[in-house]
C-alpha positions in Angstrom: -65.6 81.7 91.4 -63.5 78.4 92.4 -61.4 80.9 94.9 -64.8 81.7 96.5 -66.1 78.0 96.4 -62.3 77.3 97.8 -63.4 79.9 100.8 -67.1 78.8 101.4 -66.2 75.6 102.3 -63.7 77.1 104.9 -60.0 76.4 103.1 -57.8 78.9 103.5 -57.5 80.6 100.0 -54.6 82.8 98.3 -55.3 84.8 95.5 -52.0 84.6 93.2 -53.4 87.7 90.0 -52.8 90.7 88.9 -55.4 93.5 88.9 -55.3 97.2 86.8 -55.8 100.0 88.3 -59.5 100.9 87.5 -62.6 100.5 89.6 -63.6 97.0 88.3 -60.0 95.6 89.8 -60.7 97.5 93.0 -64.4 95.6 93.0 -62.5 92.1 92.0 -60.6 92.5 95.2 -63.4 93.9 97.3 -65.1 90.8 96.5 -63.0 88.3 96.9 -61.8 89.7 100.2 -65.3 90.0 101.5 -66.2 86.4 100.9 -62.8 85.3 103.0 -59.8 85.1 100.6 -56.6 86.0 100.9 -55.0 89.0 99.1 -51.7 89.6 99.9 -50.2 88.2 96.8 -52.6 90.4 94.3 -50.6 92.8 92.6 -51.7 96.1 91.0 -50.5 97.0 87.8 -51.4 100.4 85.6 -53.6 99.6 82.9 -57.5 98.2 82.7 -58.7 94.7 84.3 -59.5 91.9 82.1 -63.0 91.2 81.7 -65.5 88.7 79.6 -69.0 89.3 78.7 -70.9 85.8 78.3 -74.6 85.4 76.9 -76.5 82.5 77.4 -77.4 80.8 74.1 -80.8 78.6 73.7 -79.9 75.0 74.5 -77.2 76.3 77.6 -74.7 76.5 75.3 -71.9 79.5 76.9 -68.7 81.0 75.2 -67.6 84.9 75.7 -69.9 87.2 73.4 -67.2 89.9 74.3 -63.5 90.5 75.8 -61.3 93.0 77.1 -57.6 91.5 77.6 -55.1 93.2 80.3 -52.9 95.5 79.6 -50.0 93.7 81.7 -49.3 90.3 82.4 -52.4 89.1 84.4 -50.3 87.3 86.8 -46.4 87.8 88.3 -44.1 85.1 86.3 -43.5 83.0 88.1 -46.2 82.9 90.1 -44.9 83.2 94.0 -47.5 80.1 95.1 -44.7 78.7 97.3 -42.9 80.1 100.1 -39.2 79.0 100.6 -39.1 77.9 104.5 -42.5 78.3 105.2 -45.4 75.5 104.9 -46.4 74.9 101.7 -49.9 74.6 101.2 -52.3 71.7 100.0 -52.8 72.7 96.6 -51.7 74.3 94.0 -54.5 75.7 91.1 -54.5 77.4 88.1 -57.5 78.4 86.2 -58.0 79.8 82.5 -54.1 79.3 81.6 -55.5 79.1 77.6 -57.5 82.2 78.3 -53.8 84.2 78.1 -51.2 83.1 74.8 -48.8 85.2 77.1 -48.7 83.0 79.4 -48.0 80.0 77.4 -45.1 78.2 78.4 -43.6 80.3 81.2 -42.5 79.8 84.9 -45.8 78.6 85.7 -45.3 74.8 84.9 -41.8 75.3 87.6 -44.0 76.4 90.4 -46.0 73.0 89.5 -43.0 70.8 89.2 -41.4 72.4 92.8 -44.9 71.8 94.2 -45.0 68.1 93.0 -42.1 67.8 94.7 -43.1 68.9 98.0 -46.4 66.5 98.1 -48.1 69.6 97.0 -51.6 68.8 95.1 -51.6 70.6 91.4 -54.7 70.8 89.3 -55.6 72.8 86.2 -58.7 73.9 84.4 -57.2 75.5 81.3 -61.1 76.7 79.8 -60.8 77.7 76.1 -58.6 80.0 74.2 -60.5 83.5 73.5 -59.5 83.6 69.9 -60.6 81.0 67.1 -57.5 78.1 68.2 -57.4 75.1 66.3 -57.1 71.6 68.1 -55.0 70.5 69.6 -55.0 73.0 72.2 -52.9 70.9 74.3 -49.1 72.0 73.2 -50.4 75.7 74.3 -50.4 74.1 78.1 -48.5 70.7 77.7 -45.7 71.4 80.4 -48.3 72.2 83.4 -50.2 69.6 82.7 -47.4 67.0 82.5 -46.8 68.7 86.5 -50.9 68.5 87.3 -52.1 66.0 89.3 -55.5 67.0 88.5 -56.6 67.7 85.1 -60.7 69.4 85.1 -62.4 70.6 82.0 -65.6 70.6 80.3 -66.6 67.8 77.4 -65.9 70.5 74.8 -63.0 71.7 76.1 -61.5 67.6 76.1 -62.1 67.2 72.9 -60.8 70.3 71.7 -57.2 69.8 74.1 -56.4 66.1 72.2 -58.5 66.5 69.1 -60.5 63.7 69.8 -63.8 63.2 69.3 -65.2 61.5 72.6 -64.9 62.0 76.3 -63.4 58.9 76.7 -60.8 58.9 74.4 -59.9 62.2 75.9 -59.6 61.0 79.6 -57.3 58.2 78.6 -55.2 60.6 76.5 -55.1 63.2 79.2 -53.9 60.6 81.3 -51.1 59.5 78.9 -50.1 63.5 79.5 -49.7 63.9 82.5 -53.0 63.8 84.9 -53.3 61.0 87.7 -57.0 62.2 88.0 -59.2 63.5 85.2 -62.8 64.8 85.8 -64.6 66.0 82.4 -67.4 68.0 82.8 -70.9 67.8 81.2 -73.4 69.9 82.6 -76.7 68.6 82.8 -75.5 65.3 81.6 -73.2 65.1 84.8 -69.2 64.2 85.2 -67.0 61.7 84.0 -64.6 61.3 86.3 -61.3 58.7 86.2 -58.7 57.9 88.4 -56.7 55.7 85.6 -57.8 52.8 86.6 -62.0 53.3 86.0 -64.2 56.1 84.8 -67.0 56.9 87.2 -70.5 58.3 85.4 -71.6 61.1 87.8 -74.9 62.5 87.3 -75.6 65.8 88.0 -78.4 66.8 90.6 -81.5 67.6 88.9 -82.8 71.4 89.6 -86.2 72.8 89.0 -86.0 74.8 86.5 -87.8 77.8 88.1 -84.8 77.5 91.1 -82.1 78.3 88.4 -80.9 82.1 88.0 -77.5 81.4 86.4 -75.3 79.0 84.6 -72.3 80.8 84.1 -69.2 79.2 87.0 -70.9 76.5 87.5 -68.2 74.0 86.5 -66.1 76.5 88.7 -68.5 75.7 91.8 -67.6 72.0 90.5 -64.1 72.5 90.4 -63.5 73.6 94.2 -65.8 71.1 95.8 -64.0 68.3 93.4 -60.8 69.5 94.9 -61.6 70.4 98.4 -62.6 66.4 99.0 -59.8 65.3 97.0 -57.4 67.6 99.2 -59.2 66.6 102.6 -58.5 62.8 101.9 -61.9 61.5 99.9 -61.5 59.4 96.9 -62.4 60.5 93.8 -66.0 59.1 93.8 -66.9 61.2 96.9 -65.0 64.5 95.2 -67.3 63.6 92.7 -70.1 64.0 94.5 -69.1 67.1 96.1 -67.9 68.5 93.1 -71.7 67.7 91.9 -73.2 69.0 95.6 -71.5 72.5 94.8 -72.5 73.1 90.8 -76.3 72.1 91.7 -76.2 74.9 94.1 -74.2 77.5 91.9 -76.9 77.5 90.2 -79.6 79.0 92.5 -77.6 82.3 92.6 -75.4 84.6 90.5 -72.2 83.7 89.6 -70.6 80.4 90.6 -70.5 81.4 94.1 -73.5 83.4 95.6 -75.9 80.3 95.8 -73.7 78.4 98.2 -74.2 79.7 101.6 -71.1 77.3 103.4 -69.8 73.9 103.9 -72.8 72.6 106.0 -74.7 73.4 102.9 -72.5 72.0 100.6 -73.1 69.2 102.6 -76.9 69.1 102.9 -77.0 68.9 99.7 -75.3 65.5 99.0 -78.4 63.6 100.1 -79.8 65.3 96.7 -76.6 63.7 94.5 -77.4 60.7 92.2 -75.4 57.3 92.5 -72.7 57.0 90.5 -71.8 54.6 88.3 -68.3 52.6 87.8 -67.0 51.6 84.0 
């Protein structure tokens, strides 16, 4: 979903994965490629594509009913995100590292660290392990995080990485790992968002109710407005609000995706975005 956000709003995308070699990995890549992004460094590996089946509880409450891991290593290690000699790009994302124990402390925290290094933006939304983890999920993904410039998550998911048991105690010990820029987010209660030196309250657009189809990739729609202001040059109240701008209409259509039509959009709908507020 945050690869097709990344697309809508007319950044050139890369898709760094690895796909199996059954129809649903064919129709991941069909999809993708249709909406704009670039697949050149999507592998194909033998084996069954990793899927997760979600059901929406009563109160909007979301966690995987079912799931289906890969059969391979669901991306190359280390990922090939940067290009020796060519230009490197403006960011660097990784989404769901916790999703895959396999994963855990491998080459992808390098690829951060080399990108860093080059001026490169990095930003992670680890999600939630698929298996009953205890907190603190944090040493699972400690050494890209120390290398992310952005760190995005939902309130849950905070708590969970420090083992704390509020927001704000989460933001200033995600800070004291790593992150220059935090953004925790809460769904119909909004974003907390901090840039280490104040924590801005964003609220979230209110929808009518009859409008919304779909909840699921929402805080992915989030996540690639966030960083697509923060990688054009907008401070972090105004990534907010796009950030905000791009959920609200994720949730009009399937998916994180299909109810954003473009950046002009996007864009429209900022008049629709609550003030913030500054703590």
């Amino acid at each position: 979903y945050t690869l097709q956000v990344f697309a809508l709003l007319d950044d050139a995308v890369e898709a760094c994965t690895t796909i199996g070699s059954d129809a649903f990995g064919s129709h991941i890549k069909q999809e993708l490629q249709a909406r704009g992004v670039d697949c050149r460094r999507m592998e194909r590996a033998s084996g069954e594509t990793a899927i997760a089946i979600y059901m929406m509880l009563f109160g909007g409450l979301k966690r995987p009913l079912a799931v289906r891991m890969p059969g391979f290593e669901p991306w190359p290690d280390p990922p090939p995100m940067l290009d020796e000699g060519g230009p490197p790009p403006a960011l660097v994302h990784s989404g769901g590292l916790l999703h895959f124990p396999a994963m855990w402390q491998r080459g992808l925290a390098d690829v951060f660290a080399r990108a860093q290094a080059q001026g490169v933006w990095t930003s992670i939304d680890p999600q939630f392990p698929l298996v009953d983890t205890p907190a603190p999920w944090l040493p699972h993904v400690a050494d890209v995080v120390r290398n992310s410039d952005v760190l995005l998550c939902d309130e849950y998911e905070a708590r969970m990485l420090f083992d704390l048991g509020s927001a704000r105690d989460a933001i200033a010990a995600a800070h004291a790992a790593g992150p220059r820029i935090v953004a925790i987010k809460r769904g119909a209660a909004g974003a907390l968002i901090s840039d280490g030196r104040s924590v801005i309250e964003q609220p979230a657009v209110p929808v009518d109710q009859a409008l919304v189809r779909e909840a699921d990739g929402a805080g992915d729609a989030f996540d690639g407005g966030f960083l697509d202001a923060l990688i054009r040059g907008h401070d972090v109240a105004a990534a907010g609000r796009w950030g905000t701008a791009a959920a609200s209409l994720s949730l009009t259509g399937r998916g994180g995706a299909q109810g954003i039509e473009d950046r002009a959009h996007v864009a429209a709908q900022l008049q629709h975005v609550p003030e913030a507020s500054h703590g």
